[in-house]
Backbone of each chain as nested JSON, in Angstrom:
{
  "chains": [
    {"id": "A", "residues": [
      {"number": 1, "name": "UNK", "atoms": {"N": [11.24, -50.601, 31.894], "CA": [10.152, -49.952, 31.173], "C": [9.722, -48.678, 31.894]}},
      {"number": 2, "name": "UNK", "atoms": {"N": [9.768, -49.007, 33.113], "CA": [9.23, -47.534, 34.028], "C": [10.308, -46.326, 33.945]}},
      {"number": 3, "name": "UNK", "atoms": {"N": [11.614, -46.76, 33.67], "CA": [12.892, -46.037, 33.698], "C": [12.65, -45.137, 32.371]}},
      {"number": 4, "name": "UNK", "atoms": {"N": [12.096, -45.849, 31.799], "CA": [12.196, -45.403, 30.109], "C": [10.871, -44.142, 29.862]}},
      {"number": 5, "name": "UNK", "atoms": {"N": [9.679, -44.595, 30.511], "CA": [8.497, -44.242, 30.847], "C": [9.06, -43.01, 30.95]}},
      {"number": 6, "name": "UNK", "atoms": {"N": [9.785, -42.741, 32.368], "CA": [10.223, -41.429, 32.899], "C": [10.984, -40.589, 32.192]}},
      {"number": 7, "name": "UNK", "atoms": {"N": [11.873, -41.508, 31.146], "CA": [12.528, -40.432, 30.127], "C": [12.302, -40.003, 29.081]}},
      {"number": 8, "name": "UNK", "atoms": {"N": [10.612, -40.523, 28.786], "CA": [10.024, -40.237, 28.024], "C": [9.148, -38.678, 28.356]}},
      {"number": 9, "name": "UNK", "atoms": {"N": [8.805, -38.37, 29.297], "CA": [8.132, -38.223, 29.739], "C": [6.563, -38.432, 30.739]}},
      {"number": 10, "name": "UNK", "atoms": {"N": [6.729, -39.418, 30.63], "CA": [5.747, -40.577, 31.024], "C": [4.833, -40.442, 32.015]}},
      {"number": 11, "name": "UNK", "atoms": {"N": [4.145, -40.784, 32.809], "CA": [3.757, -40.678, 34.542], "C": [4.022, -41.92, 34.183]}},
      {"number": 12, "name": "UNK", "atoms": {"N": [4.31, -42.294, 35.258], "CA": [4.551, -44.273, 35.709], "C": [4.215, -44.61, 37.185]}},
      {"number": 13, "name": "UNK", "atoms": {"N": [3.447, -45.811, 37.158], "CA": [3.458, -45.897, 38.504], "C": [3.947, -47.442, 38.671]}},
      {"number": 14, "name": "UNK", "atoms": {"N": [4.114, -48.217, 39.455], "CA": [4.579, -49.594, 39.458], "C": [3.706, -50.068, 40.807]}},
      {"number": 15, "name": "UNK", "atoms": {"N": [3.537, -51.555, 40.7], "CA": [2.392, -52.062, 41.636], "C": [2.767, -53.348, 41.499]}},
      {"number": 16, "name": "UNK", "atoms": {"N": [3.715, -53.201, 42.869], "CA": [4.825, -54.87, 42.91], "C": [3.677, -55.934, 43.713]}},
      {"number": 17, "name": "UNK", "atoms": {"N": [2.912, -56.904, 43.121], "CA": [2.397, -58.027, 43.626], "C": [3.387, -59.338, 43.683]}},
      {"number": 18, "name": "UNK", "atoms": {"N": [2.45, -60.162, 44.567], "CA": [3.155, -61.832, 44.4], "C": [4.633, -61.316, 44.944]}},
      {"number": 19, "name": "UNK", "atoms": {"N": [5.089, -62.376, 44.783], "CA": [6.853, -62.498, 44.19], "C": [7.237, -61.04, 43.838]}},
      {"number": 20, "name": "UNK", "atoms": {"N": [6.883, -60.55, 42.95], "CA": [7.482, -58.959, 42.614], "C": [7.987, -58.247, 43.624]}},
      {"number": 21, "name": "UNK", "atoms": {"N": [7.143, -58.764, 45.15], "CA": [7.534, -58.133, 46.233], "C": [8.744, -58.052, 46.835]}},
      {"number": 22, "name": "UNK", "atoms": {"N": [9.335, -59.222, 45.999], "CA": [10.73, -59.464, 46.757], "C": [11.687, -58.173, 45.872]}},
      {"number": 23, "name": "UNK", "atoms": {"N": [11.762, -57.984, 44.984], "CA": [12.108, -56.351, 44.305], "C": [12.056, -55.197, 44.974]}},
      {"number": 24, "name": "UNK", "atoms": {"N": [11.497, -54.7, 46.213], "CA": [11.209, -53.856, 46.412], "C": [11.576, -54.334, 48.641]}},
      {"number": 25, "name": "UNK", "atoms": {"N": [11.659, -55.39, 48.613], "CA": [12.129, -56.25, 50.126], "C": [12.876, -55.524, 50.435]}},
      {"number": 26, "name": "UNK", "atoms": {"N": [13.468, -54.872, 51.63], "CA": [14.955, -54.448, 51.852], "C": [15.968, -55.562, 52.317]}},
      {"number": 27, "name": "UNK", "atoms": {"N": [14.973, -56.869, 52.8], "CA": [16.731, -57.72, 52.896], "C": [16.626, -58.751, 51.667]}},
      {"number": 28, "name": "UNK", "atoms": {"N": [15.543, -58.839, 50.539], "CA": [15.268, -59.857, 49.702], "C": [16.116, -58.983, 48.013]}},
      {"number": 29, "name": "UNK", "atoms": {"N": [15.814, -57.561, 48.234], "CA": [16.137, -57.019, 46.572], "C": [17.864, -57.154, 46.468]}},
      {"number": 30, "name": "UNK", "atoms": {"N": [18.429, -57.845, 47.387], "CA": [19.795, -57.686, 46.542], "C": [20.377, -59.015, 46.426]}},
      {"number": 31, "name": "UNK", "atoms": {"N": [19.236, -60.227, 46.607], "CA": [19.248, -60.836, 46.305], "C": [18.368, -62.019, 45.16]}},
      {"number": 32, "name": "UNK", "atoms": {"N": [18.237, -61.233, 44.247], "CA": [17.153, -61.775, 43.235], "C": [17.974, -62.653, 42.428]}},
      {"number": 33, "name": "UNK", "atoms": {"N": [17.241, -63.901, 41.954], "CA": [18.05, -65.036, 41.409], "C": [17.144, -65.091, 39.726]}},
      {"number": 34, "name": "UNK", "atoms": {"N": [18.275, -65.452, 39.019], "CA": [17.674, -65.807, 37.413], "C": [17.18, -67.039, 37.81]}},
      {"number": 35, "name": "UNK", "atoms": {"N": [15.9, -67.29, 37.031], "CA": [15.048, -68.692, 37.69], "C": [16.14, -69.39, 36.219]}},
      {"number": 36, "name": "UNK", "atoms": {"N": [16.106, -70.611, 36.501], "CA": [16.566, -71.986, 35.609], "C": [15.42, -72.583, 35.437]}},
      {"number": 37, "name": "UNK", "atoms": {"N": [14.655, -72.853, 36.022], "CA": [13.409, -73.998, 35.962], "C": [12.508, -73.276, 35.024]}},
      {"number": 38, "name": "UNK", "atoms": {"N": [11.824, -73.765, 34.212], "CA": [10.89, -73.483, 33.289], "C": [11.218, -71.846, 32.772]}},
      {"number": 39, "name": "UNK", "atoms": {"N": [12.056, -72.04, 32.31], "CA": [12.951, -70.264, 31.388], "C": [13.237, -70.984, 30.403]}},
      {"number": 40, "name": "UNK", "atoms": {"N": [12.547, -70.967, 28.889], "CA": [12.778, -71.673, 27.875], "C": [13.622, -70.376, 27.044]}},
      {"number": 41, "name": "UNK", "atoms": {"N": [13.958, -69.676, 27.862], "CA": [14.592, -68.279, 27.458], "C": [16.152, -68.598, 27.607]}},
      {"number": 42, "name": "UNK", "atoms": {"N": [16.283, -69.737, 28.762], "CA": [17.973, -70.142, 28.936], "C": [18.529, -70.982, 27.567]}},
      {"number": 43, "name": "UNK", "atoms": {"N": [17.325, -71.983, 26.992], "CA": [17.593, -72.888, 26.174], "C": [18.578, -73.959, 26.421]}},
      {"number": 44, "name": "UNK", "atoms": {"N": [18.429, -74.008, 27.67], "CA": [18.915, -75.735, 27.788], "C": [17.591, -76.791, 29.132]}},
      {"number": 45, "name": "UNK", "atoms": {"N": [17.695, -77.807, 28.886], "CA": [17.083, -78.658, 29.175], "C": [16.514, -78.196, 30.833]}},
      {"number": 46, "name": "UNK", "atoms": {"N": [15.026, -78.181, 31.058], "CA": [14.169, -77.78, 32.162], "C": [14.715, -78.547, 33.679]}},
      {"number": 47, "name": "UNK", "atoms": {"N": [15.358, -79.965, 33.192], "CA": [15.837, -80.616, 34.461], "C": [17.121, -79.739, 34.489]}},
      {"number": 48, "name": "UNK", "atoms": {"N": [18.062, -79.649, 33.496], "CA": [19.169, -78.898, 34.077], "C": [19.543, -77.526, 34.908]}},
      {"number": 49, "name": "UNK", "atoms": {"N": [17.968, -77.335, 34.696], "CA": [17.755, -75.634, 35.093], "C": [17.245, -75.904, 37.197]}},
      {"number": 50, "name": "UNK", "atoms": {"N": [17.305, -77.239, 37.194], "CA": [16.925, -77.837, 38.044], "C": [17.902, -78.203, 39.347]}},
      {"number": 51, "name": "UNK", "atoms": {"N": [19.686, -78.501, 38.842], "CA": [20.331, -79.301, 39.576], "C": [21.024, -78.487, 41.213]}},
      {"number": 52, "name": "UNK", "atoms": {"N": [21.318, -78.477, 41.451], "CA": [21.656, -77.498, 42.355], "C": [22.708, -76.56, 42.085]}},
      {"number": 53, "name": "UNK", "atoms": {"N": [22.602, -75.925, 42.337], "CA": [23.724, -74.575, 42.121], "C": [23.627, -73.736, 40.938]}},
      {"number": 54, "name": "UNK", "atoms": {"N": [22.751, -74.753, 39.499], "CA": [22.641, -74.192, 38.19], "C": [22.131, -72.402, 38.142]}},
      {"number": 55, "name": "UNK", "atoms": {"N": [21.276, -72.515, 39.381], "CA": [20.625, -71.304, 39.719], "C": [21.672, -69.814, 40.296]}},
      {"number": 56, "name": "UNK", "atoms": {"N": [22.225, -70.207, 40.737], "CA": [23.203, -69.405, 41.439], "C": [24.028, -68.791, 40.569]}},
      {"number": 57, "name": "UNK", "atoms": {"N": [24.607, -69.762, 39.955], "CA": [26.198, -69.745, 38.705], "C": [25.674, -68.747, 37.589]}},
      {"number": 58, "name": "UNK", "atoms": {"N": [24.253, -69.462, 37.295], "CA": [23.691, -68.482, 36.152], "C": [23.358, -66.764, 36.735]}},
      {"number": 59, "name": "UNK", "atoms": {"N": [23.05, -66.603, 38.525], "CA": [22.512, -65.536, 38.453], "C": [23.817, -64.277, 38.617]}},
      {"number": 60, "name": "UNK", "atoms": {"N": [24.872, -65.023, 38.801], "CA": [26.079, -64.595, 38.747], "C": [26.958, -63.759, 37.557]}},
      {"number": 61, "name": "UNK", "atoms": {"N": [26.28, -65.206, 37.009], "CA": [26.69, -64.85, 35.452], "C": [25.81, -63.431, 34.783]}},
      {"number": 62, "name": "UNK", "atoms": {"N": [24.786, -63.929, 35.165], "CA": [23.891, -62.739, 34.894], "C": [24.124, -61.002, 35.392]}},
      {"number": 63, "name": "UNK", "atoms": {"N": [24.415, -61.514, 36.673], "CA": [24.712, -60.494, 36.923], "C": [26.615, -59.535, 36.715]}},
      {"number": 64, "name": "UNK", "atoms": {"N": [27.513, -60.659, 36.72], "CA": [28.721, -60.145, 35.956], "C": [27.926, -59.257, 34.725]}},
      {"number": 65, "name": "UNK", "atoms": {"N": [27.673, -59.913, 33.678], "CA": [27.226, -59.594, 32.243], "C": [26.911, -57.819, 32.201]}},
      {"number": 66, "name": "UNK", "atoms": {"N": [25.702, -57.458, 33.75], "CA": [24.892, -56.937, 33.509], "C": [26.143, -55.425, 34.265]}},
      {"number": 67, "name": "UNK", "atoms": {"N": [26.861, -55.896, 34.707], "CA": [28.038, -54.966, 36.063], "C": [29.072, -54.65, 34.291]}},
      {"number": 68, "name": "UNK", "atoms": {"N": [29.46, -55.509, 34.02], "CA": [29.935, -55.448, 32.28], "C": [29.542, -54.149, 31.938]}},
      {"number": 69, "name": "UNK", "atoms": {"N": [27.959, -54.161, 31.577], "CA": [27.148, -52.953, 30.377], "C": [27.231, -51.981, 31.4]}},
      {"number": 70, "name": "UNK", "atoms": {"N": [27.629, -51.867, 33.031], "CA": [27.154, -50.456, 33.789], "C": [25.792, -50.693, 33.235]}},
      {"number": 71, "name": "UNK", "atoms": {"N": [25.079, -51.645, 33.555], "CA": [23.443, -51.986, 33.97], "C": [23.442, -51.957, 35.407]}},
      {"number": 72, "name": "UNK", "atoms": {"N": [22.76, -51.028, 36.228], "CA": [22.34, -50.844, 37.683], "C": [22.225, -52.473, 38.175]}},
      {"number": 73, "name": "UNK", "atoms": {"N": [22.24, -52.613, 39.311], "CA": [21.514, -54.097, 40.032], "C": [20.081, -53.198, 40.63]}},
      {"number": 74, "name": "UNK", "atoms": {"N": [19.482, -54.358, 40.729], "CA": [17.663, -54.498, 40.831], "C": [17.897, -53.135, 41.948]}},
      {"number": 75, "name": "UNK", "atoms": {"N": [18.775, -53.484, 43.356], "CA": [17.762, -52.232, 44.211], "C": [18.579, -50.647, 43.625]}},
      {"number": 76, "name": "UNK", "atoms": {"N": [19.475, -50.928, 42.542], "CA": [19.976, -49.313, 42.225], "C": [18.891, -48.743, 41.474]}},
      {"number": 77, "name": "UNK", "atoms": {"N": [18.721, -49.62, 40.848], "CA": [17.505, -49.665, 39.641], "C": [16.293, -48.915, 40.02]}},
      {"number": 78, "name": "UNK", "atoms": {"N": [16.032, -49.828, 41.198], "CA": [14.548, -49.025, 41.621], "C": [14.141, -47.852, 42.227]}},
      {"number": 79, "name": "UNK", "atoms": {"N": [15.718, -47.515, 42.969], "CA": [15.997, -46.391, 43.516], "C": [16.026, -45.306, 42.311]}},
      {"number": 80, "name": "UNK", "atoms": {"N": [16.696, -45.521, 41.434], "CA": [16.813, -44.617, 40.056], "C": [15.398, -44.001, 39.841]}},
      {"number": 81, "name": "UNK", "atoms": {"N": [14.675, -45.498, 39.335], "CA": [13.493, -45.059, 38.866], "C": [12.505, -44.229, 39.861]}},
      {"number": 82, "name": "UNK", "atoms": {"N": [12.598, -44.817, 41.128], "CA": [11.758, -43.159, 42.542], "C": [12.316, -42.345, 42.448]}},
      {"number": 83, "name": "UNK", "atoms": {"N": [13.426, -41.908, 42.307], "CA": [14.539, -40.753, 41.705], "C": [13.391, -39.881, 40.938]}},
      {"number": 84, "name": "UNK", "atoms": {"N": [12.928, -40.593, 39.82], "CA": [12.392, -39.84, 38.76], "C": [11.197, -39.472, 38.949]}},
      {"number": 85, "name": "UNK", "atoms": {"N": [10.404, -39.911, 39.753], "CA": [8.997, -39.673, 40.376], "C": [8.229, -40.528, 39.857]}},
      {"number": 86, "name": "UNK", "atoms": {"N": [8.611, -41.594, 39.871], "CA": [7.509, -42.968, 39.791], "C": [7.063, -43.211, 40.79]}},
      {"number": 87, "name": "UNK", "atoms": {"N": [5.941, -43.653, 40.912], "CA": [5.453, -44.626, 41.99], "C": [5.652, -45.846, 42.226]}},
      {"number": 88, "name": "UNK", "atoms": {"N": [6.232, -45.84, 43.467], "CA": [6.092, -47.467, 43.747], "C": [5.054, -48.095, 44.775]}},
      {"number": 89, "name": "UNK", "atoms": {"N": [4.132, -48.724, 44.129], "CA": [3.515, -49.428, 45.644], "C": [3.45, -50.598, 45.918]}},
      {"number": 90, "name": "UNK", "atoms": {"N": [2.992, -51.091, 46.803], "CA": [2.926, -52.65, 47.179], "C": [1.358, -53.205, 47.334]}},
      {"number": 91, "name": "UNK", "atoms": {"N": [1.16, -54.391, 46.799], "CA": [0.115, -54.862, 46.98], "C": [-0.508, -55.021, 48.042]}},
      {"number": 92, "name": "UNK", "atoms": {"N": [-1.563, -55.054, 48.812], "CA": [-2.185, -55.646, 50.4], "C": [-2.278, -56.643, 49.884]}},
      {"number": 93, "name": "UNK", "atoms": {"N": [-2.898, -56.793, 49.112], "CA": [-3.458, -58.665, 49.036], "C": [-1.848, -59.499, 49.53]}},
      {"number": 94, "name": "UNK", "atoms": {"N": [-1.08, -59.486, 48.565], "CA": [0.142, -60.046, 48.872], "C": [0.792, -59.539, 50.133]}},
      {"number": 95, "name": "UNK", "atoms": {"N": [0.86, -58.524, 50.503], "CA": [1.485, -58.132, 51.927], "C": [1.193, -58.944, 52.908]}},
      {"number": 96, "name": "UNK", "atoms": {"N": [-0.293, -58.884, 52.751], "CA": [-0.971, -59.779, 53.724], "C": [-0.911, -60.824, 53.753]}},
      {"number": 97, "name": "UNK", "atoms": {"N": [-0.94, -61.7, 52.804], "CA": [-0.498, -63.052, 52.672], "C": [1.144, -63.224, 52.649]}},
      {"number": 98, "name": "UNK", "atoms": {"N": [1.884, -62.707, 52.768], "CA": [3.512, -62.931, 53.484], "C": [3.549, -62.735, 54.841]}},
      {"number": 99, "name": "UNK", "atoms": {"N": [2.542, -62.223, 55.144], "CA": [2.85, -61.484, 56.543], "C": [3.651, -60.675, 56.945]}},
      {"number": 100, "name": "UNK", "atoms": {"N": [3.769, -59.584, 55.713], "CA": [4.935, -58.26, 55.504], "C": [3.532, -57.217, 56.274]}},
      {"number": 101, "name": "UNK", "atoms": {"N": [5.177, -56.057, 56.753], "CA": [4.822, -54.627, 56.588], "C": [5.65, -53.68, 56.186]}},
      {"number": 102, "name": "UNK", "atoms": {"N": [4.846, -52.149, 56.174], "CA": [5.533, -51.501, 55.665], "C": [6.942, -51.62, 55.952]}},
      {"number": 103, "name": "UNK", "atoms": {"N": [7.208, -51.547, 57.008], "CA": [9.165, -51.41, 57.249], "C": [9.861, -52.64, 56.483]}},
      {"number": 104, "name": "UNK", "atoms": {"N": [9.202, -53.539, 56.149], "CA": [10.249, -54.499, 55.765], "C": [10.682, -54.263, 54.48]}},
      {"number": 105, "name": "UNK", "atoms": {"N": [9.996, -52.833, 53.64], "CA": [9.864, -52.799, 52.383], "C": [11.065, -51.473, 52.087]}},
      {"number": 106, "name": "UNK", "atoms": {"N": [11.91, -50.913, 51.139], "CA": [12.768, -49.838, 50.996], "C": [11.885, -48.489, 51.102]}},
      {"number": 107, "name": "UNK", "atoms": {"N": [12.907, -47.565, 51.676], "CA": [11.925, -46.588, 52.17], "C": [11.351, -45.498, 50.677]}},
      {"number": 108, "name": "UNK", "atoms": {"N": [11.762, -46.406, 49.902], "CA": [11.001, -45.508, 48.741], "C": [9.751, -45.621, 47.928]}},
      {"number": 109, "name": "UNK", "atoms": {"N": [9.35, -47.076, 48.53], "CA": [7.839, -47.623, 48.708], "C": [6.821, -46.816, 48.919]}},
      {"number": 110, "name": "UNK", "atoms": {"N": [5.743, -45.882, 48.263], "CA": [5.052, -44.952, 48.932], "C": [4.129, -45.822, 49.894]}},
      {"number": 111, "name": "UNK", "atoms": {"N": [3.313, -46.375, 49.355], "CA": [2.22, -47.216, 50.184], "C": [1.84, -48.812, 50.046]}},
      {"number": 112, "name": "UNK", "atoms": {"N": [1.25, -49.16, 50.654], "CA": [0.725, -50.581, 50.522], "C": [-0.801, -50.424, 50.205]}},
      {"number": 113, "name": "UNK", "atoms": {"N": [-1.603, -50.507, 48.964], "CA": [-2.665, -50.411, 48.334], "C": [-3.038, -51.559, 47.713]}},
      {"number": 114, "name": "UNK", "atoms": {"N": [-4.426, -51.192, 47.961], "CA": [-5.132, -52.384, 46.965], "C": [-5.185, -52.193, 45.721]}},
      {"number": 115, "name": "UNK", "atoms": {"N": [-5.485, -53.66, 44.931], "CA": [-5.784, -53.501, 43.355], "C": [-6.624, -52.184, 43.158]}},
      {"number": 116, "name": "UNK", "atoms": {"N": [-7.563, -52.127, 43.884], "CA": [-8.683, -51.043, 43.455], "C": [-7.903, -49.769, 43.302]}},
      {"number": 117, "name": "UNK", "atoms": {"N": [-7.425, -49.629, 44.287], "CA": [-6.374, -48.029, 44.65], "C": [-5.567, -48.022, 43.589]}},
      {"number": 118, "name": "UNK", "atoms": {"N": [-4.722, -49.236, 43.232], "CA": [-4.069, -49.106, 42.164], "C": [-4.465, -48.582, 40.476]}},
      {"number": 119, "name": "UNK", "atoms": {"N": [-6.188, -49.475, 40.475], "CA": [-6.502, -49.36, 39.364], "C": [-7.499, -47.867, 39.199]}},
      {"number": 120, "name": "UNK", "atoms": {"N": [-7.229, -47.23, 40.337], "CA": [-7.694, -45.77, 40.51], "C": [-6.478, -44.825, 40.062]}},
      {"number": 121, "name": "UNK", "atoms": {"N": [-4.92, -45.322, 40.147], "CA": [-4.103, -44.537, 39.87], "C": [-3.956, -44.602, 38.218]}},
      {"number": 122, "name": "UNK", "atoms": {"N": [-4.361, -45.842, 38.002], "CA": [-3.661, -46.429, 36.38], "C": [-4.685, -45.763, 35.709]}},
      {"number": 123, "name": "UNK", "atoms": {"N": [-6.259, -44.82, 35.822], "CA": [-6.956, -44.839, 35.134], "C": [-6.694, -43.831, 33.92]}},
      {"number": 124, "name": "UNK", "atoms": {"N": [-7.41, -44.05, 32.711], "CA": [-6.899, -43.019, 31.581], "C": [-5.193, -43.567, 31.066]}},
      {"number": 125, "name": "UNK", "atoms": {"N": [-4.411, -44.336, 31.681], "CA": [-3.27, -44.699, 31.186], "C": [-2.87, -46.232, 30.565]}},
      {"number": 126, "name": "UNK", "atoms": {"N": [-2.239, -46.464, 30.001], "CA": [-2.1, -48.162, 29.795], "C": [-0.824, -48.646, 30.768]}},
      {"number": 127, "name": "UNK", "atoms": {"N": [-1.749, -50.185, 31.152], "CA": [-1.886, -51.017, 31.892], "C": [-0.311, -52.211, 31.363]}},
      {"number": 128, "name": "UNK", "atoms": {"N": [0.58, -52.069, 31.992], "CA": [1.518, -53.445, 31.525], "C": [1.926, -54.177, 32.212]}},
      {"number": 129, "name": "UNK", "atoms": {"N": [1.643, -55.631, 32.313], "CA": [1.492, -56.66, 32.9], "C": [3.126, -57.278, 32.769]}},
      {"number": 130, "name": "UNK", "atoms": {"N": [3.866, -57.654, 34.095], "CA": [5.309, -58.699, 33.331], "C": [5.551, -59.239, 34.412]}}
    ]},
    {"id": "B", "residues": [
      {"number": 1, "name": "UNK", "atoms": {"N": [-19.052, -67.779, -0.615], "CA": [-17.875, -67.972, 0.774], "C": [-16.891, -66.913, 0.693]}},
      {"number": 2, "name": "UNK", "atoms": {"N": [-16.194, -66.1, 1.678], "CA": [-15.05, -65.119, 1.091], "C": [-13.695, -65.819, 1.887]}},
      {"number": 3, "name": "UNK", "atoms": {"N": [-12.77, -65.594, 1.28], "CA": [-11.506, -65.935, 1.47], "C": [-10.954, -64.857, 3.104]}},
      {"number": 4, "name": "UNK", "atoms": {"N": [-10.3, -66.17, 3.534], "CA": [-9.99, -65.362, 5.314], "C": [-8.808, -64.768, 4.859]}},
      {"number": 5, "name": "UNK", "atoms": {"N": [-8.559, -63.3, 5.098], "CA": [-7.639, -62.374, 5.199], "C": [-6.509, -62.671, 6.346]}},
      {"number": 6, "name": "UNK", "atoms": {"N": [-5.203, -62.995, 6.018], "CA": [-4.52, -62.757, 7.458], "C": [-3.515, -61.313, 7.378]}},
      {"number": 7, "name": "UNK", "atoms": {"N": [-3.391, -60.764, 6.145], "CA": [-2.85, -59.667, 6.563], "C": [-3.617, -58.47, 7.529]}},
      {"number": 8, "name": "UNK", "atoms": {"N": [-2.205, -57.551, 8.111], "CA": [-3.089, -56.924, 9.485], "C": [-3.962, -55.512, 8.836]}},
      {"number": 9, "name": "UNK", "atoms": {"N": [-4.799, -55.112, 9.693], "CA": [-5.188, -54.232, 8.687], "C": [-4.899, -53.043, 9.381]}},
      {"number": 10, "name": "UNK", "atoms": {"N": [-4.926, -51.494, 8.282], "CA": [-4.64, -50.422, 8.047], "C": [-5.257, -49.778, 9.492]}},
      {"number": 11, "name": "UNK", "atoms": {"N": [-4.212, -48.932, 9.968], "CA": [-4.622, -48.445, 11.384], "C": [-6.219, -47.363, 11.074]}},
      {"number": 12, "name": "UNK", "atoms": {"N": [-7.122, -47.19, 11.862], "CA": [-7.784, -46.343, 11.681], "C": [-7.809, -45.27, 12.175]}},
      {"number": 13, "name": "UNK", "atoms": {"N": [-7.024, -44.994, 12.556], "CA": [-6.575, -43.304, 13.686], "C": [-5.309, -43.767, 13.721]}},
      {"number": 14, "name": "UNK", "atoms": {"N": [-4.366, -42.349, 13.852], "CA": [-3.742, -42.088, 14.65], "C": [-3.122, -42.58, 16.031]}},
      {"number": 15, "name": "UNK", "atoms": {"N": [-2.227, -43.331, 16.1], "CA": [-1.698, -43.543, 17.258], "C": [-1.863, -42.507, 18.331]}},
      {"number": 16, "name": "UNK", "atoms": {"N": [-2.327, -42.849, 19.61], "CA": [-2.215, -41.93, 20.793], "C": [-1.34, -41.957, 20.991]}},
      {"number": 17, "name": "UNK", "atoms": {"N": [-0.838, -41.127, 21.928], "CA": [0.405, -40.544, 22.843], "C": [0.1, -40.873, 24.234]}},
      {"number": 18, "name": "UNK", "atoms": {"N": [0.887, -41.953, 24.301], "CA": [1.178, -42.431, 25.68], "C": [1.528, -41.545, 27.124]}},
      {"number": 19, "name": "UNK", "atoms": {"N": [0.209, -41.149, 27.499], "CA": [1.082, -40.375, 28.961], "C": [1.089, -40.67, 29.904]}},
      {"number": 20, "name": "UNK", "atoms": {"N": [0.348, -41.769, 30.216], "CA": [0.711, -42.487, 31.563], "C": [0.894, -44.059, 31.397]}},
      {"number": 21, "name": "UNK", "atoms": {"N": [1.763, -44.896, 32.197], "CA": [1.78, -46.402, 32.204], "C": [1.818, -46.525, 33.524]}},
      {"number": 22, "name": "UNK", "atoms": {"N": [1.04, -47.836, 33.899], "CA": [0.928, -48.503, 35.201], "C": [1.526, -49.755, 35.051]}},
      {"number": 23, "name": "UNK", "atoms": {"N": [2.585, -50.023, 35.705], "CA": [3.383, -51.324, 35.36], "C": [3.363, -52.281, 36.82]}},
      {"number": 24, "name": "UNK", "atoms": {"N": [2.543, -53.394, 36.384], "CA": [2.662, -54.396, 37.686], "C": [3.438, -55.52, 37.382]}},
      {"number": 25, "name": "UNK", "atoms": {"N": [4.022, -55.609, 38.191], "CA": [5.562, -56.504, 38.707], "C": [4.827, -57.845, 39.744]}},
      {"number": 26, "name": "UNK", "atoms": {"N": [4.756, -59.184, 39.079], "CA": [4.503, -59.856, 40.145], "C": [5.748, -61.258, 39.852]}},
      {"number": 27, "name": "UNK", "atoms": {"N": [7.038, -61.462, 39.513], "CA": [7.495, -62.389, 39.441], "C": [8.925, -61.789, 40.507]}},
      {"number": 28, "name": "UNK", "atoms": {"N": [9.832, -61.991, 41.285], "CA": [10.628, -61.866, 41.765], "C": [11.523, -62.346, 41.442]}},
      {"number": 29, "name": "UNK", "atoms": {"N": [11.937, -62.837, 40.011], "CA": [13.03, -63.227, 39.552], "C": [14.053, -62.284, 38.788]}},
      {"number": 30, "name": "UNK", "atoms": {"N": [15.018, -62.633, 37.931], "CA": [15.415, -62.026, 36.754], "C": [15.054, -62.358, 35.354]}}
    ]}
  ]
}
């Protein structure tokens, strides 16, 4: 969406919380897994999304599929999109509660900001939550 | 009594023009 933002013309900024953080990790983003467990998006049974390995095979699969279309992987992706002059930042709240810092994050991370800072950048623009 | 409407109703303006989005990312999956 932020990719698109930018070729729209857009301003975009992105504000990786929680988990999101691992997207933007330098030893976690090239390894992002398709969840199985509660993805009623896979359409097969929540225990099967459960067994061991189901997770892996699928993120494989996923990711063949996506190497198929010449779809970027997550850290080409994000690199693309700072390419274009998006912002990327990182949450404190969550930083702080991993017990991350800046270096552990790709160097195209501008800062580590709070919600507030964030919701100082987003103002006058719409807000999308995923 | 009046009958409940579910069709959506007729925009009243003009769509804005989107010039900025703030997109927060908090799941680390695919």
């Amino acid at each position: 969406m932020a990719n698109g933002a930018r070729a729209e013309g857009i301003e975009a900024n992105l504000f990786f919380t929680f988990f999101g953080l691992d997207a933007i990790h330098k030893a976690r983003n090239e390894h992002i897994k398709l969840a199985t467990v509660g993805n009623p998006g896979l359409h097969f049974a929540t225990m099967a999304g459960g067994l061991p390995g189901v997770s892996t095979v699928m993120t494989h699969y996923m990711n063949h599929k996506m190497e198929k279309l010449d779809i970027p992987s997550i850290p080409e992706f994000i690199e693309m999109i700072a390419d274009t002059g998006a912002g990327l930042y990182a949450c404190k709240a969550s930083v702080d509660l991993f017990g991350l810092e800046k270096n552990d994050f790709i160097e195209q991370v501008q800062d580590i900001i709070t919600v507030g800072e964030f919701y100082e950048k987003a103002a006058g623009g719409q807000i999308i939550f995923t | 009594m009046t009958d409940t409407v579910y069709a959506p109703s007729p925009p009243t303006a003009a769509p804005a023009t989107i010039e900025k989005v703030s997109i927060i990312i908090s799941k680390g999956s695919l």
